[in-house]
KOLDOVO-980609 format. One record per residue (C-alpha): residue in one letter; x, y, z; residue number from 1. Coordinates in steps of 0.1 Angstrom, whole numbers, always signed. Layout:
% residues N
resn A, east X, north Y, up Z, resi NUM .
...
//
This chain:
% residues 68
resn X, east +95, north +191, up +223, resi 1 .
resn X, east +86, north +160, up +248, resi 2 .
resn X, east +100, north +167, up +282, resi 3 .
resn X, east +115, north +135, up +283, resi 4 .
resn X, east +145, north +146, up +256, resi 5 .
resn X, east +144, north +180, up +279, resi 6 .
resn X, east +180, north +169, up +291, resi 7 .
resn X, east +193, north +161, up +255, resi 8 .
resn X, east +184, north +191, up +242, resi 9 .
resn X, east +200, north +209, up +275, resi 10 .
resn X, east +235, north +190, up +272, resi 11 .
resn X, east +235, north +196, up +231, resi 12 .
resn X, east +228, north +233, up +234, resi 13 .
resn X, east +259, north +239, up +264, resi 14 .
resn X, east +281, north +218, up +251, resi 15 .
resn X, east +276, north +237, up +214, resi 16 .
resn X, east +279, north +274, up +237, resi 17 .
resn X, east +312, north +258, up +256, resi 18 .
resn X, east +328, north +248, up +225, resi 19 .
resn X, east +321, north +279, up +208, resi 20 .
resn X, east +332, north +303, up +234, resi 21 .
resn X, east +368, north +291, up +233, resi 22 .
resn X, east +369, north +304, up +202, resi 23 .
resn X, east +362, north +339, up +210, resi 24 .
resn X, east +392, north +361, up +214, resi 25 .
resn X, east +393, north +396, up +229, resi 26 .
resn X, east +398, north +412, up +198, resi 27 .
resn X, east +367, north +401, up +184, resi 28 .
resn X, east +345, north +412, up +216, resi 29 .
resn X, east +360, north +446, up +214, resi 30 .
resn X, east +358, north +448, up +171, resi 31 .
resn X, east +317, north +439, up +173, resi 32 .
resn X, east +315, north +464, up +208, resi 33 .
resn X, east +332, north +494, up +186, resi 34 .
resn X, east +314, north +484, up +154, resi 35 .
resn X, east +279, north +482, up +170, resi 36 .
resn X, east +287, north +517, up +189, resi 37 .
resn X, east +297, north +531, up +155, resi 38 .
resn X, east +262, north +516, up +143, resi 39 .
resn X, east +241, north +532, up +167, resi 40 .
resn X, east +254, north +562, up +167, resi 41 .
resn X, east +252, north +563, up +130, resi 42 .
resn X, east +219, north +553, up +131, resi 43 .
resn X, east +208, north +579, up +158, resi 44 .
resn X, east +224, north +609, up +134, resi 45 .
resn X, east +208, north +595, up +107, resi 46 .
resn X, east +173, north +594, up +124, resi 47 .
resn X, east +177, north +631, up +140, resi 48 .
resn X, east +184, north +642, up +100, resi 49 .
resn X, east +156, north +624, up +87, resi 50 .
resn X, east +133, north +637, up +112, resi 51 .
resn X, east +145, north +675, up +110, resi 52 .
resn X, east +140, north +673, up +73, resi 53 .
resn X, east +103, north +662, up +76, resi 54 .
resn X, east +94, north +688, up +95, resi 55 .
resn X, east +107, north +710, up +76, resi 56 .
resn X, east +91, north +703, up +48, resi 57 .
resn X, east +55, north +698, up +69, resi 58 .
resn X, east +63, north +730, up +79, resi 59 .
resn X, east +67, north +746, up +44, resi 60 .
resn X, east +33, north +725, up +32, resi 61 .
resn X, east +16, north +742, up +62, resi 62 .
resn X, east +25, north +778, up +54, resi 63 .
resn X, east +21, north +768, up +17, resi 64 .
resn X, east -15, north +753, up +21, resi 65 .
resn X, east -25, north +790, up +43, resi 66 .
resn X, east -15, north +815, up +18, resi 67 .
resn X, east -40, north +797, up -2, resi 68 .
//
């Protein structure tokens, strides 16, 4: 990008992020805040689960591969 079209670029990218925040309700802020809360916490139980269950089975391969 040449620095001469610097202020083009400027005015096209706020005027696109001022039109589009008018039509943003309230609702829609607190739907995607709930809805990504919901996600991460899905996520992080998920992970925790996944995790416990590895070890679990490392830990059976371990005792597995000593009685050998």
């Amino acid at each position: 990008m040449v620095l001469k079209n610097a202020p083009v670029w400027m005015g096209t990218a706020s005027g696109t992020l001022l039109s589009s925040l008018g039509l943003i309700r309230t609702e829609d802020i607190f739907k995607t805040v709930l809805l990504a809360s919901i996600g991460a916490i899905v996520s992080f139980v998920i992970s925790c689960f996944l995790n416990l269950i590895i070890k679990m089975k490392n830990h059976k391969f371990k005792k597995h591969k000593k009685n050998k």
